[in-house]
VOGU-3710 file (C-alpha; in Angstrom, 3 decimals, decimal comma):
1> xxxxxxxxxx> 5,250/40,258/-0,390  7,950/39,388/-3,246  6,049/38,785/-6,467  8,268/35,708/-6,678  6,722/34,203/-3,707  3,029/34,917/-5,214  1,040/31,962/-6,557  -2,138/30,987/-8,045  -1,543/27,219/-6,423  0,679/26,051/-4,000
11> xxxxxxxxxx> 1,159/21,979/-3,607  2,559/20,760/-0,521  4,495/17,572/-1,218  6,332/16,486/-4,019  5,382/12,555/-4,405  3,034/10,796/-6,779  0,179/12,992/-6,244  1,786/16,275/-5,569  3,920/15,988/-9,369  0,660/14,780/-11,176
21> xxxxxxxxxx> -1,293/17,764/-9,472  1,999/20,430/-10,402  1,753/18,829/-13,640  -2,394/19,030/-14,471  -2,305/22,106/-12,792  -0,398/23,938/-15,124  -1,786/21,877/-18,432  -5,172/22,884/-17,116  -4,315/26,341/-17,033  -0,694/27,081/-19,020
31> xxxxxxxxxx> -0,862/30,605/-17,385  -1,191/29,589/-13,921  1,549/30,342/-11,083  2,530/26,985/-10,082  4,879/25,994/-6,867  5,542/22,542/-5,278  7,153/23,251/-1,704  8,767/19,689/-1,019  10,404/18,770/2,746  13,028/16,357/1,385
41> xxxxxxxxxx> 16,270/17,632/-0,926  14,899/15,403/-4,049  11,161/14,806/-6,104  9,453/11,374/-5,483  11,600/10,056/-2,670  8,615/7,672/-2,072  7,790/6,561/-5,058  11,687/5,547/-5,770  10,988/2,770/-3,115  7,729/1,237/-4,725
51> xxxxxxxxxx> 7,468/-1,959/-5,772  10,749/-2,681/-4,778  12,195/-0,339/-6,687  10,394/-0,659/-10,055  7,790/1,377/-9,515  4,358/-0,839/-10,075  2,645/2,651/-11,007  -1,016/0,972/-11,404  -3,321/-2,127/-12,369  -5,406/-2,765/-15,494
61> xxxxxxxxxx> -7,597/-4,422/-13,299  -8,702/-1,585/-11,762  -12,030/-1,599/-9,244  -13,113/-0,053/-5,886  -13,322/-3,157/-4,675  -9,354/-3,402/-4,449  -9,761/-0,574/-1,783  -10,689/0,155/1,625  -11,689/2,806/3,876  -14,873/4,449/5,384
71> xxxxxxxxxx> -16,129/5,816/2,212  -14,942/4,153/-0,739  -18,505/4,676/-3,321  -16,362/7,535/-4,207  -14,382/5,755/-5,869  -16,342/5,797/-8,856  -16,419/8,869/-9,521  -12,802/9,470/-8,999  -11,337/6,463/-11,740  -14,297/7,906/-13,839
81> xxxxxxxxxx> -12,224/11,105/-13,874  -9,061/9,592/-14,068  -8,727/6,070/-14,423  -6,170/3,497/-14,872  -6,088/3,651/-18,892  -5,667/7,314/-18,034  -2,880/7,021/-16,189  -0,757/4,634/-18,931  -1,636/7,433/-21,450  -0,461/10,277/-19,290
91> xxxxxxxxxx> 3,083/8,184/-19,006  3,095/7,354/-22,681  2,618/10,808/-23,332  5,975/11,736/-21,143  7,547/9,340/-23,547  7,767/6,979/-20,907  7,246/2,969/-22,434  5,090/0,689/-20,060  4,311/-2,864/-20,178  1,759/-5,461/-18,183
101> xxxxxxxxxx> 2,955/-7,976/-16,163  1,227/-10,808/-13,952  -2,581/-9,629/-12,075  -2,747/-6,544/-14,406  0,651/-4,600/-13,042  1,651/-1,942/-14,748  5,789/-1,203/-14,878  7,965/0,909/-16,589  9,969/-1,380/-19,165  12,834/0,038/-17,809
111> xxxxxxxxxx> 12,131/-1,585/-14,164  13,192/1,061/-12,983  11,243/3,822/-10,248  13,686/6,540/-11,343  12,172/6,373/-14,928  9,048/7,452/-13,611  10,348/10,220/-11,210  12,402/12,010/-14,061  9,587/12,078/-16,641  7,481/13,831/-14,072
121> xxxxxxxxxx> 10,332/16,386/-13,020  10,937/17,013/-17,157  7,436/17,661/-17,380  7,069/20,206/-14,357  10,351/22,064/-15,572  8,825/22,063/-19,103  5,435/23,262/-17,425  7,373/25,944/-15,474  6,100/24,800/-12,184  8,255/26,374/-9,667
131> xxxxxxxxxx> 9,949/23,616/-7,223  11,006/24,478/-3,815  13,070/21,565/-2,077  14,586/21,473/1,451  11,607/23,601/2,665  9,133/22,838/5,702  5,166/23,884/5,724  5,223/25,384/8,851  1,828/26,971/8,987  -1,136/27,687/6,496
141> xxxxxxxxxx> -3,193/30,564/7,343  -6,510/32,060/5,334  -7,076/35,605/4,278  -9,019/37,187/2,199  -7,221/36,532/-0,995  -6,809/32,763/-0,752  -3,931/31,837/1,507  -0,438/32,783/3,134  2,041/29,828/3,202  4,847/29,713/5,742
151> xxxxxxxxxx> 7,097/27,817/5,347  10,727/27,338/7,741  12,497/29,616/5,002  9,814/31,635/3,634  6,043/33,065/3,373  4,392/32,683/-0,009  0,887/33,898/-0,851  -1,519/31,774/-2,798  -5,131/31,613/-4,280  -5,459/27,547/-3,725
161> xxxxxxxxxx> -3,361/24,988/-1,870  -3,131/21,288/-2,201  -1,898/19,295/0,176  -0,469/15,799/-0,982  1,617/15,247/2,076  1,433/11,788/2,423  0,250/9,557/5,297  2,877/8,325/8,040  3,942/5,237/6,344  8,101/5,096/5,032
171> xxxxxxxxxx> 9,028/8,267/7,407  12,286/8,401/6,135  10,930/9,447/2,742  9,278/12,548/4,416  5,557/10,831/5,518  5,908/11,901/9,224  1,992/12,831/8,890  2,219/16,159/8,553  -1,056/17,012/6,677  -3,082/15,309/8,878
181> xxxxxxxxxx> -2,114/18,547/11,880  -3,386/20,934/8,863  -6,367/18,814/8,386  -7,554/19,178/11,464  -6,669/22,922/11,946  -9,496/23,541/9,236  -12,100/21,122/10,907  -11,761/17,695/9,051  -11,997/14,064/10,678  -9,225/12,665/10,746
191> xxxxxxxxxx> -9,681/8,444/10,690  -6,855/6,886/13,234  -3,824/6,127/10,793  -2,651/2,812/10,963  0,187/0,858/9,040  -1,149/-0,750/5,958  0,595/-3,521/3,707  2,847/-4,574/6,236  4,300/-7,690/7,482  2,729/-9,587/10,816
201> xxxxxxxxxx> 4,490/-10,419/13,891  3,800/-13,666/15,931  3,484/-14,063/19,290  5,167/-17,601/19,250  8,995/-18,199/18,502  7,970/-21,222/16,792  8,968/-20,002/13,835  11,694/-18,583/14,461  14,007/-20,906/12,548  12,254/-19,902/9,151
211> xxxxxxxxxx> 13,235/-16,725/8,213  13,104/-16,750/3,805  11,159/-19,893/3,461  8,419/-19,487/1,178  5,154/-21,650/1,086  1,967/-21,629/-1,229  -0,677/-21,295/1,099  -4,405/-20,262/1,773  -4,446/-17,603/4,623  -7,886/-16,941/6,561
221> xxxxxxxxxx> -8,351/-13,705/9,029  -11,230/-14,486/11,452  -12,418/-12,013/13,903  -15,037/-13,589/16,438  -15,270/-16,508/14,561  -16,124/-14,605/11,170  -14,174/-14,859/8,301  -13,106/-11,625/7,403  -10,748/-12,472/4,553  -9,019/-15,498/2,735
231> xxxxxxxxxx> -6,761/-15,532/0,299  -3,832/-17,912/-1,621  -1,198/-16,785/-2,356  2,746/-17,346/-1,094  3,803/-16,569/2,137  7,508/-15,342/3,878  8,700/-16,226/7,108  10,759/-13,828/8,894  12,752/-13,621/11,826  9,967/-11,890/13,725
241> xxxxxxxxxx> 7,272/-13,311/11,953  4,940/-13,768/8,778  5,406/-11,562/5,394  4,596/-11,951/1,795  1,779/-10,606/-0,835  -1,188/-12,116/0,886  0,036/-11,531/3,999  0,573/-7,477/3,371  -3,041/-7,734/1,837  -4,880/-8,661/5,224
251> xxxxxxxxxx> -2,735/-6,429/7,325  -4,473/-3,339/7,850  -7,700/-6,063/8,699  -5,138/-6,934/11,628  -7,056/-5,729/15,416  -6,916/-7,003/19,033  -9,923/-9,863/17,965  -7,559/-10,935/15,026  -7,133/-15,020/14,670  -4,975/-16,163/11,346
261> xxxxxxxxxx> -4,968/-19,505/10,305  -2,872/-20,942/7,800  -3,673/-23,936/5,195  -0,288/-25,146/3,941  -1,911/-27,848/1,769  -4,951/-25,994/0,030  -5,134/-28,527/-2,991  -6,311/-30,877/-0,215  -9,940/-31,283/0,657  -10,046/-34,273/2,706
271> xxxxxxxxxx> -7,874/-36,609/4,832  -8,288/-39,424/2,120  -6,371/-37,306/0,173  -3,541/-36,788/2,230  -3,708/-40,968/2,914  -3,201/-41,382/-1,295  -0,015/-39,077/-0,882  1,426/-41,537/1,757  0,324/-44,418/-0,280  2,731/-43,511/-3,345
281> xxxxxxxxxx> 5,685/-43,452/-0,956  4,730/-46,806/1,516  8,780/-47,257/2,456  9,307/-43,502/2,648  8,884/-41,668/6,444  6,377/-39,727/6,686  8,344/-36,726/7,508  10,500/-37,526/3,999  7,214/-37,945/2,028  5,762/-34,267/3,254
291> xxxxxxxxxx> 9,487/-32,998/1,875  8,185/-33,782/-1,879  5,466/-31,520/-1,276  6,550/-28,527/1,330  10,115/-27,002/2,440  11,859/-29,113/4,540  12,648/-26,486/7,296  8,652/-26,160/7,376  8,076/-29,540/7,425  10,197/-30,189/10,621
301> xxxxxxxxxx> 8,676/-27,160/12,797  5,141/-28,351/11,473  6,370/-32,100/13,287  7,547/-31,000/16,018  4,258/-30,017/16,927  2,109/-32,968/16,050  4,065/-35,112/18,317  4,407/-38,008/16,017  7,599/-40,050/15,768  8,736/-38,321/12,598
311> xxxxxxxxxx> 10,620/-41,527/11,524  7,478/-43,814/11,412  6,824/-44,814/7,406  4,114/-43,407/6,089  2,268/-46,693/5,659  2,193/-46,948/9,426  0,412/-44,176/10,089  -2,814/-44,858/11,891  -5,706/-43,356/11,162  -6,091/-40,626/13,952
321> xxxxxxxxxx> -2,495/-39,995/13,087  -3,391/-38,949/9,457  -6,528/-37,158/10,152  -4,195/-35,126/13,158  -1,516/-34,619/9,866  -3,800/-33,372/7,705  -5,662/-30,838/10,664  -2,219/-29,276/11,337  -1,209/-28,871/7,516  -4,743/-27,420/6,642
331> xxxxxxxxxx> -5,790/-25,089/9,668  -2,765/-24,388/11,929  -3,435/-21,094/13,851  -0,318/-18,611/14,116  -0,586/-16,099/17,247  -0,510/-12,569/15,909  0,699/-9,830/18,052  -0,022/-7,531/15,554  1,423/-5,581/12,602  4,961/-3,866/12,226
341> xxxxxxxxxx> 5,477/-0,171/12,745  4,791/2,701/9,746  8,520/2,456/9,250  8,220/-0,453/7,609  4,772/-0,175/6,293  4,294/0,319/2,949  0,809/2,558/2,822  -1,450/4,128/5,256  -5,018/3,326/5,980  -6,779/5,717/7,801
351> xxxxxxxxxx> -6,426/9,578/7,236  -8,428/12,219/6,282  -12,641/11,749/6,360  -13,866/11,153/2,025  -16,881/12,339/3,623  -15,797/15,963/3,809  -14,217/16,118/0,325  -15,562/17,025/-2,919  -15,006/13,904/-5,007  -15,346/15,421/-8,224
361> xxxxxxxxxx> -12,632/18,484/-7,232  -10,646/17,145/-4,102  -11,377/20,773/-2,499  -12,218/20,155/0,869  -15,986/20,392/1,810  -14,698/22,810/5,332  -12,330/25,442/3,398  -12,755/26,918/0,224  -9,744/26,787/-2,101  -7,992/23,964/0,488
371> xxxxxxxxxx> -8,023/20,774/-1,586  -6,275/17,123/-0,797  -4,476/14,190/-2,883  -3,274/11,204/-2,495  -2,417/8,937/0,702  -3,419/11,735/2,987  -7,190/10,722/2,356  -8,590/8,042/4,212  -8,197/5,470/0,983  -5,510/2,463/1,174
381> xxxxxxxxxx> -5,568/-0,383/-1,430  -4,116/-3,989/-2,002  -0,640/-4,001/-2,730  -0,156/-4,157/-7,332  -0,286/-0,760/-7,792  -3,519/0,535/-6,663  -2,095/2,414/-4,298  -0,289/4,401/-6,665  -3,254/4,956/-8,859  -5,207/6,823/-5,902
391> xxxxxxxxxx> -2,428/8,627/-5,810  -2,371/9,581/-9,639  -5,813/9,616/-9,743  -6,856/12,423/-6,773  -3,783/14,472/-7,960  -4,469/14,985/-11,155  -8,399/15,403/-10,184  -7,071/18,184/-7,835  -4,536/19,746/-9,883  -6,980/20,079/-12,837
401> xx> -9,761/21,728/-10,469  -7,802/24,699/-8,657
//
């Protein structure tokens, strides 16, 4: 074996967590042999693409309770190590300026994901972590010294690996689930991977005239008749269906029991209520009246259902017809078919089992010296950078404890 191709850690994956571990790594230990063996031809391909492009890198509102999965108590322990206020310091300290926006998000004040990317490819050249790009894990196989990497272009030998492959979410930026087949190979769980933050198809083509309207609504996921979660927020029609924050928020709730209802008036409480908005425009239409308050385009698909004649003045309006008004605008149940395909989605739920991780390390609990970061564990969170921060947060964690 080439000394070149001799390591004391190898990282597999070159996204959010695989820099920040390359980068720990080698403060943690300024000696230490340190390669990042990345599939695509450039660093952070992913995390180019977040938050549309401006990188919303994490939240000052930071809880476990933004985050899902079969074991998230460890949570605590892992934003104990490395927390949100940790992770503004560690970019301030790359000389990269932040700033707060709405909810807690953090951005770069440039606005720009490329800002973030090239402060953490400075840092690894200043570290001296060796970066491999264009190059394919093919296999990882134990011996008695730690580990032999192949690779589709070479074998390296190595006392740790971490793998911060990603989950299966974006393909095109190299998450084809990759980890998950090295996962198993050494005995872990894998948890089903499903698309996470990602828009909603309908079953209905009633919608299908609506594509970019916006709406302030109140969403509520049932599942047998149980709430499972509500929120306000603004919602996106698309050609195939519903999008938008709140919308992204519920989808990896999304299953084959799934019922959505939608309350485009949420300020109302009663019918009364919707009778005093028809009383301030008596000569108006009812249809013209609804305009004031909700897109028009909305307005006329939510009419054509209620089978009213949309040209009868609102003072007209019987009393059955106002109460049937106000039914539709607050509780009107969209068929969902079910959630859009990884390509599109922008996180994975599911992955690998918490359970058979060391939280305070990220070495795997089944192989000694094997250790995982980022959106390969079975963690996803709501979309305003939490996402991100797992993703700091376990690679650092991991880089620090090889």
């Amino acid at each position: 074996m080439l000394k070149d191709r001799q390591f004391d850690t190898i990282i597999i994956g070159a996204g959010a967590a695989g820099m920040i571990a390359g980068i720990s790594a080698a403060q943690a230990k300024p000696k230490q042999n340190i390669a990042i063996i990345e599939k695509n031809w450039i660093l952070g391909k992913k995390v180019l693409v977040t938050g549309n492009g401006r990188c919303n890198l994490t939240n000052v509102n930071l809880s476990p309770d933004k985050y899902y999965g079969e074991n998230t108590k460890c949570l605590h322990n892992i934003f104990n190590r490395f927390s949100a206020d940790d992770t503004i310091k560690f970019f301030n300290k790359l000389d990269v300026k932040l700033k707060t926006e709405n909810d807690g998000r953090v951005f770069p004040i440039t606005d720009m994901s490329s800002t973030i990317v090239d402060a953490l490819s400075k840092e690894l050249s200043q570290q001296k972590v060796k970066i491999y790009v264009n190059e394919r894990l093919v296999k990882l196989i134990p011996d008695q010294d730690g580990w032999q990497v192949k690779t589709d272009k070479n074998i390296y030998e190595t006392k740790s690996v971490i793998i911060a492959t990603g989950g299966k979410s974006y393909p095109e930026s190299g998450s084809t689930g990759d980890g998950y087949d090295i996962a198993r190979q050494f005995g872990h769980r894998i948890i089903e991977p499903r698309p996470a933050l990602v828009s909603l198809e309908l079953k209905s083509d009633l919608f299908k005239e609506l594509p970019g309207v916006k709406a302030n609504v109140t969403i509520t996921l049932t599942a047998q008749r149980k709430v499972v979660k509500r929120s306000t927020g603004e919602i996106l029609f698309t050609h195939f269906g519903i999008s938008g924050p709140i919308v992204l928020d519920l989808s990896r709730l999304i299953n084959n029991n799934s019922e959505v209802s939608v309350n485009f008036m949420p300020e109302l409480r009663k019918h009364e209520e919707l009778n005093d908005l028809f009383r301030q425009y008596p000569r108006k239409t009812f249809v013209n009246t609804l305009d004031t308050i909700l897109p028009k385009k909305l307005c006329q698909v939510l009419l054509n259902e209620l089978k009213i004649d949309t040209e009868k003045q609102a003072s007209h309006l019987t009393k059955n017809e106002n109460q049937l008004i106000f039914d539709k605008l607050t509780n009107w149940q969209l068929p969902i078919r079910g959630s859009r395909s990884f390509e599109e989605s922008m996180v994975t739920a599911g992955g690998v089992s918490m359970d058979e991780i060391n939280h305070r390390t990220m070495e795997s609990l089944k192989a000694k010296g094997l250790y995982f970061a980022g959106e390969i564990l079975d963690i996803d969170g709501v979309s305003g950078g939490y996402n991100l921060q797992f993703a700091w947060s376990t690679g650092f964690i991991a880089g620090s404890s090889v």
